[in-house]
C-alpha positions as CSV (number, residue, x, y, z in Angstrom):
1,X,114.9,107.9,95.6
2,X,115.1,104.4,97.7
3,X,117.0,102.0,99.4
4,X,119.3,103.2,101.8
5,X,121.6,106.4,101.3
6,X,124.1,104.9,103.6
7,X,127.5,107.4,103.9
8,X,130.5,106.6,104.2
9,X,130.4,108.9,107.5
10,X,127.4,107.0,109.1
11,X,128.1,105.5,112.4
12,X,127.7,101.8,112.2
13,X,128.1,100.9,116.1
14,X,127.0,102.4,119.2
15,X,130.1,103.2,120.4
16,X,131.1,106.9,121.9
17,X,132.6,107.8,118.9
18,X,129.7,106.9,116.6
19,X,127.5,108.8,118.9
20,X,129.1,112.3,118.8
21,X,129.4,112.1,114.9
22,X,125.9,113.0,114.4
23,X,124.5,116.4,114.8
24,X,122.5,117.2,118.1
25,X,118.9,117.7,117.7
26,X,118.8,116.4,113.8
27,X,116.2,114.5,112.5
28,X,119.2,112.7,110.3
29,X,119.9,109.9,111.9
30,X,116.0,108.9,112.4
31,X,115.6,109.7,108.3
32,X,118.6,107.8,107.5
33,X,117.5,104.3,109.6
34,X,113.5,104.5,108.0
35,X,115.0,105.5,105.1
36,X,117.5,102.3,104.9
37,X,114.7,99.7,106.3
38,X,112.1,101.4,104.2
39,X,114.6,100.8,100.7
40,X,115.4,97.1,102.1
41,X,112.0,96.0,102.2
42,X,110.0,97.7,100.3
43,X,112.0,97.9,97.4
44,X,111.1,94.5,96.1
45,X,107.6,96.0,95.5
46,X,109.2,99.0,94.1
47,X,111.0,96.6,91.2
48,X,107.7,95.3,90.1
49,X,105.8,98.1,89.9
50,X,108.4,99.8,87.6
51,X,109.0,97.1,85.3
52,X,105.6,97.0,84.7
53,X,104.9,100.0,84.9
54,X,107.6,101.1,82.3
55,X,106.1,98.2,80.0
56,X,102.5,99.6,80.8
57,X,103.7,103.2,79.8
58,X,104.8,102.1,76.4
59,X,101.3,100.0,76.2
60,X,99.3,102.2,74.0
61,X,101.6,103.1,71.3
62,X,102.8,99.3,71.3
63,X,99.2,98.3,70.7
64,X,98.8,100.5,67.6
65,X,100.9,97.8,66.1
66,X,100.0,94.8,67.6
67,X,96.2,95.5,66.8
68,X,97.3,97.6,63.4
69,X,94.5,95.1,61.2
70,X,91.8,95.7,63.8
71,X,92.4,99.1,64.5
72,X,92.8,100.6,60.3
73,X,91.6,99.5,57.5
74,X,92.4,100.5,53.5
75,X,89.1,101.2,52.3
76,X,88.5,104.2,51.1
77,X,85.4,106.6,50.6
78,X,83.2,108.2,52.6
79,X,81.5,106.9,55.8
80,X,78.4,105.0,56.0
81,X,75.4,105.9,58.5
82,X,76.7,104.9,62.2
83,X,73.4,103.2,62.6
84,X,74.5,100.8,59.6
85,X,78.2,100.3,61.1
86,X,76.4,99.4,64.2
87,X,74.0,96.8,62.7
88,X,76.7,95.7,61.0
89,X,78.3,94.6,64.4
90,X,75.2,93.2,65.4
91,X,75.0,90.7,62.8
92,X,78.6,89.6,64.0
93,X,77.4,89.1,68.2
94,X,73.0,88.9,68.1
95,X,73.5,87.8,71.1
96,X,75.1,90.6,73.2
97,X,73.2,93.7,73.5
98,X,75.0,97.0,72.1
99,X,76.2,99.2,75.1
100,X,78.1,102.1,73.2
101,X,79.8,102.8,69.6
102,X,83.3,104.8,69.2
103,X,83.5,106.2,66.0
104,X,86.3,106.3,63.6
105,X,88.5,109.5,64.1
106,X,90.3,109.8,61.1
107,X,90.2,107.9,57.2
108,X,91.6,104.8,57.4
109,X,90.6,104.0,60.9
110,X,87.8,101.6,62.4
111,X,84.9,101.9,64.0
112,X,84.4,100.1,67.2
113,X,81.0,98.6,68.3
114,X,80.7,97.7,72.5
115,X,78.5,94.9,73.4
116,X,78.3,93.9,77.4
117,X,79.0,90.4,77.8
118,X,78.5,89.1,81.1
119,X,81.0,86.4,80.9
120,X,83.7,89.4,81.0
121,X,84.4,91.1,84.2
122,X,84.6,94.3,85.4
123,X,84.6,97.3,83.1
124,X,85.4,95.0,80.3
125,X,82.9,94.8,77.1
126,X,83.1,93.2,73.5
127,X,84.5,95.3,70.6
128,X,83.3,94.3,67.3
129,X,85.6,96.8,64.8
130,X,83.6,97.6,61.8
131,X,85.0,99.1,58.3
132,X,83.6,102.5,58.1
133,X,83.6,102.4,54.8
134,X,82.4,99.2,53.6
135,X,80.3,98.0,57.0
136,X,82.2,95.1,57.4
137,X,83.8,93.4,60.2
138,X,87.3,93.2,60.7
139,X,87.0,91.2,64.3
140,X,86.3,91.5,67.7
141,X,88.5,91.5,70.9
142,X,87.8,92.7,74.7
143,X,88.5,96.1,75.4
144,X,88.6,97.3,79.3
145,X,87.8,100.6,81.1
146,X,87.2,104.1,79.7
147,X,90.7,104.0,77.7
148,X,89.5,101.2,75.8
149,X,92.5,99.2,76.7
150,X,93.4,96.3,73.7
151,X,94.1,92.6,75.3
152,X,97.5,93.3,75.4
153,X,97.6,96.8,77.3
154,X,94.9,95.1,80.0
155,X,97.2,92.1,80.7
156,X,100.0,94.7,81.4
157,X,97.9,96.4,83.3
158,X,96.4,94.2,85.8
159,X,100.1,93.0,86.3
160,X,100.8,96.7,87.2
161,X,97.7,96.7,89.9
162,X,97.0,93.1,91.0
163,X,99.8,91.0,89.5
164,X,96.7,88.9,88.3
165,X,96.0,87.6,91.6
166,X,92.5,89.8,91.7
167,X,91.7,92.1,94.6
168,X,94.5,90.4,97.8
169,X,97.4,91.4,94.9
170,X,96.2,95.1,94.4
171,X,98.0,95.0,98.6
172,X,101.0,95.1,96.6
173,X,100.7,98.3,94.7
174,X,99.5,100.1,97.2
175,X,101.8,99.3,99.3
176,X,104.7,100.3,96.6
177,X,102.7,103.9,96.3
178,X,102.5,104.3,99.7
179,X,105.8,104.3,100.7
180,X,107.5,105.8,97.4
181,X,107.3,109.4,98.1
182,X,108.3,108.7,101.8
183,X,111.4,106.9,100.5
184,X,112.0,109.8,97.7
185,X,111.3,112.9,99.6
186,X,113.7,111.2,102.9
187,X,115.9,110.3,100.2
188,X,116.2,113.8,99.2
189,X,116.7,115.3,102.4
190,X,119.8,113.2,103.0
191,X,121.6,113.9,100.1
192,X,120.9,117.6,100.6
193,X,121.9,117.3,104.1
194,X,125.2,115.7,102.7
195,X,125.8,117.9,100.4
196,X,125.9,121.0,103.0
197,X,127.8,119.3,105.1
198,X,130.5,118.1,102.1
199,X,130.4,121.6,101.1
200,X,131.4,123.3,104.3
201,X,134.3,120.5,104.3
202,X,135.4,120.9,100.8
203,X,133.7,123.3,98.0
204,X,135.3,121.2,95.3
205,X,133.6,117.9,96.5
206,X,129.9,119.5,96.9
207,X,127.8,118.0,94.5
208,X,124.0,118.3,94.6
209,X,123.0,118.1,90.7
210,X,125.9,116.3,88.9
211,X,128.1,113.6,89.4
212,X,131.4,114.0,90.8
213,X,133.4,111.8,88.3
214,X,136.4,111.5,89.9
215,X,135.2,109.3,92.4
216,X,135.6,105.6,92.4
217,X,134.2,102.7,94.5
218,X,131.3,103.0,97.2
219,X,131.2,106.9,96.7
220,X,130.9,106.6,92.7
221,X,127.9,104.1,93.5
222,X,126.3,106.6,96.4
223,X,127.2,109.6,93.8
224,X,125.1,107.5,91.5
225,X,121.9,106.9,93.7
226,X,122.2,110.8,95.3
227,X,122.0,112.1,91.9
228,X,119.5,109.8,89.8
229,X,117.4,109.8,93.5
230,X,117.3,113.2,93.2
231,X,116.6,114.5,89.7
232,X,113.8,112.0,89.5
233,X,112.1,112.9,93.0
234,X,109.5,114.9,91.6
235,X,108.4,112.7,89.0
236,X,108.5,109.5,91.4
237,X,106.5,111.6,94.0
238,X,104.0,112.5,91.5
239,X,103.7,108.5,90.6
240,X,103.0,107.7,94.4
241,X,100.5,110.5,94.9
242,X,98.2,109.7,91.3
243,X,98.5,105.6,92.0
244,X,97.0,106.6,95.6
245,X,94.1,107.5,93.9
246,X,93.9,104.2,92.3
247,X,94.3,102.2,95.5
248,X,91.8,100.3,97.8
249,X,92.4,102.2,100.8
250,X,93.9,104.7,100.8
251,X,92.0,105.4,97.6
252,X,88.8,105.5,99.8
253,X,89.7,107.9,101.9
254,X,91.2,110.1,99.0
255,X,87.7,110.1,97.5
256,X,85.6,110.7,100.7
257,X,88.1,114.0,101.1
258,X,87.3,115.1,97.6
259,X,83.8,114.4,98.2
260,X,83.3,116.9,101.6
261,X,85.4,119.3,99.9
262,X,83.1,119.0,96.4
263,X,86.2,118.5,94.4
264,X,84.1,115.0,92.6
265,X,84.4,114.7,88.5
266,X,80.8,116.2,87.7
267,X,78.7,113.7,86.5
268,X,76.1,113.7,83.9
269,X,72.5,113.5,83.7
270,X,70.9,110.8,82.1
271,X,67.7,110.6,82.8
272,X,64.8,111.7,80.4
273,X,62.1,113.7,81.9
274,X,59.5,111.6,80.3
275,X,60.7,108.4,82.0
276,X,58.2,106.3,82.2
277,X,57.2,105.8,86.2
278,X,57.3,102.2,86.9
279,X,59.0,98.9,85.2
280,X,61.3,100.9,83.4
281,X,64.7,99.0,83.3
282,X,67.5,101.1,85.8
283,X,69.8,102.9,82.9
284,X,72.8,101.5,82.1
285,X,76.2,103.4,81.8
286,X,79.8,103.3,82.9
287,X,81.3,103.0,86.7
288,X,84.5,104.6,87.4
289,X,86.8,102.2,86.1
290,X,85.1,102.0,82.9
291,X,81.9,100.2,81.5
292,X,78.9,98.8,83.4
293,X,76.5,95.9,82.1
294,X,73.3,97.2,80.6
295,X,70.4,96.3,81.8
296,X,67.6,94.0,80.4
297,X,65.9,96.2,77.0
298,X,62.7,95.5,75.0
299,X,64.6,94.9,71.7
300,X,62.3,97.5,69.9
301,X,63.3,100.3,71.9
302,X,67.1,99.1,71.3
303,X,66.7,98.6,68.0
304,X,64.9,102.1,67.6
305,X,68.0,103.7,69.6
306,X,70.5,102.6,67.1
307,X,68.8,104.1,64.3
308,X,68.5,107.1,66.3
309,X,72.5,107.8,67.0
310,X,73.0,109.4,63.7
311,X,71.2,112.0,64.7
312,X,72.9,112.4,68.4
313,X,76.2,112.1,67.1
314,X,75.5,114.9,65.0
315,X,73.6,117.3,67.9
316,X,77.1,116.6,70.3
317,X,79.1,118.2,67.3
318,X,77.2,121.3,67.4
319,X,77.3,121.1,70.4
320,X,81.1,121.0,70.7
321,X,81.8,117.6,71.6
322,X,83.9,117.0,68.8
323,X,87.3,114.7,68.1
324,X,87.2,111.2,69.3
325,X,83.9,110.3,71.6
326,X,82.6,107.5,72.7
327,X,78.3,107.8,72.5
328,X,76.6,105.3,74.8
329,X,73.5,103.2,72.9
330,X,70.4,103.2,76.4
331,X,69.0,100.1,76.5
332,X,65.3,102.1,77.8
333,X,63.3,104.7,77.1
334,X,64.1,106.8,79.8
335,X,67.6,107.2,79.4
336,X,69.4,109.8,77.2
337,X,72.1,109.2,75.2
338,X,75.9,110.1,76.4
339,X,78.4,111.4,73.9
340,X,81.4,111.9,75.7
341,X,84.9,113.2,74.6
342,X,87.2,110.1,74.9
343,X,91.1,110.4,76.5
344,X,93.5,111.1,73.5
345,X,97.1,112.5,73.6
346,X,97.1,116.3,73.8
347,X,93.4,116.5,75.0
348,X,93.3,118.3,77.7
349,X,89.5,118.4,78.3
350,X,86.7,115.5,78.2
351,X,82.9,117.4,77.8
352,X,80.1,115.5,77.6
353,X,76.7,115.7,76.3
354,X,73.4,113.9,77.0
355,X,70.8,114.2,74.2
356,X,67.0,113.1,73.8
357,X,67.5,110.5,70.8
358,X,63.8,111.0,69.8
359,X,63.8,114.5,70.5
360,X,67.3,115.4,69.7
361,X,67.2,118.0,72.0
362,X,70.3,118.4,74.7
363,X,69.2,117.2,78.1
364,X,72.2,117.8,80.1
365,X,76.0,119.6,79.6
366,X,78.9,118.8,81.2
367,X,81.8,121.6,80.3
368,X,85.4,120.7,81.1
369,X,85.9,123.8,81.9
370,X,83.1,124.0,84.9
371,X,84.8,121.0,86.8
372,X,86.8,122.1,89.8
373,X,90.0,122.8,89.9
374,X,90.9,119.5,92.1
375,X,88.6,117.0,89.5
376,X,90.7,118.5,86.6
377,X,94.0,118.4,88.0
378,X,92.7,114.1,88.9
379,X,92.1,114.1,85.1
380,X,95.1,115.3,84.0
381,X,97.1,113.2,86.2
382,X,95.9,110.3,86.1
383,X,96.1,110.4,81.9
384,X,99.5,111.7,82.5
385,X,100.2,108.7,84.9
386,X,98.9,106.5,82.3
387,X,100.7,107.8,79.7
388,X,98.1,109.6,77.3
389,X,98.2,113.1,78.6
390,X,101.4,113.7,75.9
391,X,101.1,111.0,73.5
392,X,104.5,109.3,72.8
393,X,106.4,111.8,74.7
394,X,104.7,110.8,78.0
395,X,105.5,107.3,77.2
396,X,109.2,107.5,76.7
397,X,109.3,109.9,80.1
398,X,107.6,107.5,82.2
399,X,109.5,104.6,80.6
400,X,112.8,106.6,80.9
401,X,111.5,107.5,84.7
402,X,110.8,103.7,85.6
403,X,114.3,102.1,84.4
404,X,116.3,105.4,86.5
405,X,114.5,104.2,89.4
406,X,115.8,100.3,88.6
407,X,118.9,102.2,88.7
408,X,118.4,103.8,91.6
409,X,117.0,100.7,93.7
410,X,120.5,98.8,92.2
411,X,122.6,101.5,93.3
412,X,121.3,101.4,96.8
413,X,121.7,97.3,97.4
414,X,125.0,98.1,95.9
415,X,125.7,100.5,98.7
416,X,124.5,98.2,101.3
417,X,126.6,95.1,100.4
418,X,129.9,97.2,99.9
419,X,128.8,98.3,103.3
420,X,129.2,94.8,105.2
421,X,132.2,94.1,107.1
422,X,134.8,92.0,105.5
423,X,137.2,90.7,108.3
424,X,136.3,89.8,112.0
425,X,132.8,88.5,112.0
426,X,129.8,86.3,110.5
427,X,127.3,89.2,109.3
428,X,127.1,88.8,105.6
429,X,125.7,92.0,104.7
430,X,126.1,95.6,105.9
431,X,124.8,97.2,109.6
432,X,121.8,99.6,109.8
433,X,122.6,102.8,110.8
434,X,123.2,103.2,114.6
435,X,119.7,102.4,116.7
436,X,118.4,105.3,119.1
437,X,118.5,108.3,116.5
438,X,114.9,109.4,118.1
439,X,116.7,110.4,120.9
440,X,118.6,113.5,119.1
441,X,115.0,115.4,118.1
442,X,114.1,117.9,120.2
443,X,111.2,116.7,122.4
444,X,108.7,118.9,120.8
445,X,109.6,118.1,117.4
446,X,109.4,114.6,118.1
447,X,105.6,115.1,119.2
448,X,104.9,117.2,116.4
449,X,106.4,114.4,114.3
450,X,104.4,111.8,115.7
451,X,101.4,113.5,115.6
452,X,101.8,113.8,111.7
453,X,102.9,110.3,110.9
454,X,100.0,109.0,112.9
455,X,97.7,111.5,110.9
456,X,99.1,110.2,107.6
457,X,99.6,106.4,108.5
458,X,95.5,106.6,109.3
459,X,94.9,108.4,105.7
460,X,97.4,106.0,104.0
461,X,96.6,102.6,106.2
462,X,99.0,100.5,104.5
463,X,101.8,103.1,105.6
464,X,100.4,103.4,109.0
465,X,100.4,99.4,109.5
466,X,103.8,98.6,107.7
467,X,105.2,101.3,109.3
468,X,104.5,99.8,112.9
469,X,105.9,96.7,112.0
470,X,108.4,98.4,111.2
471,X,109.0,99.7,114.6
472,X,107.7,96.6,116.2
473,X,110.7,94.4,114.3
474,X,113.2,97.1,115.5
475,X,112.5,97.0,118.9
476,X,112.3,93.4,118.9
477,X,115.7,93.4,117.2
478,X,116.8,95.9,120.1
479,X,116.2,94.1,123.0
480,X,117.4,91.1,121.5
481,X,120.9,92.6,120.8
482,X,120.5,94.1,124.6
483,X,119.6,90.5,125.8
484,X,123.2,89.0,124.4
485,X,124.7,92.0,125.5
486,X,123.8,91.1,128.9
């Protein structure tokens, strides 16, 4: 929920009368003032991320048609040797060095062949897409992170983070996240709180789930932004907490907390015991975004690698890393190879497997199933926040999700100009709610309160800072008005 829940019974002067209509000792009226200054400026940010967002969300199904001819092919048949697919690819780019192969799933689709280019930037690589069938190439195009992202799903995607402006526009979406499931869970608690209190007045008028469509005007619109706000809380809460993770600093602090509590994805084991000791190129692999650049490889050892992946592709099926995988090529001789179960809709568990290509024997396991309970509950939600945990399904909700909170941010700038005075003065658009509302906590709630926002604007720093501007604007506004007053 956001932008300002602003009642028809909030007090929109400081006058005596204003001041008895809220109830002693509530944290209401304090709620209801962040709540409206929170919606009015933040909500901007808010429109952004959920139009692209919603686009993003509907990304990887939209690609599957965009990219249709380099993504399936007609040919027919059965497969040829990976290590032929892949020296296929090589004739296509001899001059990038093979980083990792994704191997058709099903008849009919492609093979994709990863190359590090270093004129790409991070976690980005070349995809040559090879017909299984025949060897052949079908083309190339860039392909970014673990999701192997097509052109058209990255653009939408670095609009979603960084609005292409690079590292000073990711400030932007984390900002948005930070202060969407403060304006959705405040937004909740004031339509609850005016729903008890339009229940004890009238039973009839007490609606917490459902519009009331008998209403017209300014309490249609605020039945509108109560409702919407509060059936898709959850969902918009879960949004702000998984794009935390995502974010720059708040993000930090989210991993150094899983880290000291041991809650970290597992990660694999690469190296071969029989690494050689000194000169031996560091091993190449993927960061957390996605891929990393391999390092500098005697071509012989490369070369000996690819013909080796037949034979690893086929160890990680016994071994029971099975369905779509992604096996990474090493680039030395003491690194093993990675086969590692890629994100596809309805997978609910990514093993990996690290296997001695000379040896084919299994170096190193990692089980889904081992990770802790915090990594896979990060797993799920962030595939669910990028719309893969469900396939199509997940992509319509969060689509559906990100135009209800349009809605909602409409609805609430809707409230707020019906709310400015029409007759007898200059103001052009409505009051905030009436200034002082601290004043009505009980002192010991209002420490205890304090105490926890300035615990969670240090976790969340982008909170913590707005949020004092915040404050710092208001009082400035405030002694201004007291100033003229005088």
């Amino acid at each position: 929920m956001s932008i300002p829940d602003l009642e028809r019974d909030t007090p929109v002067a400081s006058s005596p009368a204003s001041k008895v209509s809220a109830p002693p000792r509530s944290f209401r009226p304090l709620i209801l003032r962040l709540h409206f200054y929170a919606g009015i400026l933040v909500a901007p940010f808010l429109v952004i991320a959920a139009v692209s967002g919603g686009l993003y969300a509907l990304a990887p199904s939209v690609e599957q048609l965009v990219y249709r001819d380099y993504l399936h092919v007609d040919s027919t048949g059965p497969d040829l040797p990976m290590s032929e697919q892949v020296r296929a690819a090589q004739q296509v780019r001899p001059d990038l060095t093979v980083a990792a192969v994704r191997p058709a799933i099903e008849a009919g689709d492609t093979t994709q062949v990863m190359f590090t280019d270093p004129t790409l930037g991070e976690s980005e690589r070349r995809a040559v897409f090879v017909d299984p069938v025949t060897a052949e190439s079908v083309g190339e195009l860039v392909v970014y992170g673990s999701s192997g992202a097509l052109p058209m799903r990255t653009w939408i995607s670095q609009l979603h983070r960084h609005l292409h402006l690079g590292e000073p526009g990711r400030i932007y979406s984390e900002l948005a996240a930070s202060w969407l499931w403060v304006i959705a869970l405040g937004g909740v608690y004031l339509w609850v709180q005016r729903y008890r209190t339009t229940r004890a007045r009238n039973a009839d008028a007490a609606r917490l789930w459902t519009l009331d469509r008998s209403s017209r005007g300014r309490n249609r619109t605020l039945g509108w932004h109560g409702v919407v706000g509060i059936w898709i809380a959850v969902g918009l809460v879960f949004l702000s907490a998984t794009g935390l993770t995502w974010s720059r600093y708040a993000g930090e602090n989210v991993g150094e907390l899983r880290s000291a509590l041991s809650w970290t994805t597992p990660k694999i084991d690469k190296k071969l015991d029989s690494a050689p000791a000194a000169g031996a190129a560091a091993s190449g692999g993927h960061d957390g975004h996605g891929a990393g650049h391999t390092p500098a490889s005697d071509p012989g050892i490369l070369d000996r690698n690819v013909g080796e992946l037949d034979t690893v592709l086929e160890v990680a099926r016994r071994g029971g890393v099975t369905g779509a995988v992604e096996a990474t090529v090493p680039a030395d001789a003491g690194t093993a190879f990675t086969v590692t179960q890629t994100r596809e809709p309805w997978q609910f568990s990514t093993d990996a497997i690290a296997v001695d290509g000379a040896t084919g024997a299994v170096t190193d396991v990692s089980r889904f199933g081992d990770w802790p309970l915090a990594a896979k509950l990060t797993s799920w939600g962030i595939a669910l926040h990028m719309g893969l945990l469900f396939g199509l399904l997940n992509q319509l909700v969060l689509a559906a999700l990100a135009v209800a909170l349009l809605a909602v941010i409409v609805r609430g700038y809707l409230l707020w100009w019906r709310r400015r005075p029409t007759r007898g003065t200059t103001r052009a658009v409505g009051r905030p709610p009436v200034r002082g509302s601290w004043r009505r906590i009980h002192p010991a709630a209002a420490v205890a309160g304090a105490a926890c926002v300035v615990l969670v604007g240090w976790f969340v720093p982008l909170l913590g800072v707005s949020l004092l501007a915040f404050l710092l604007v208001d009082v400035a506004i405030g002694a201004l008005a007291r100033t003229r007053a005088g």
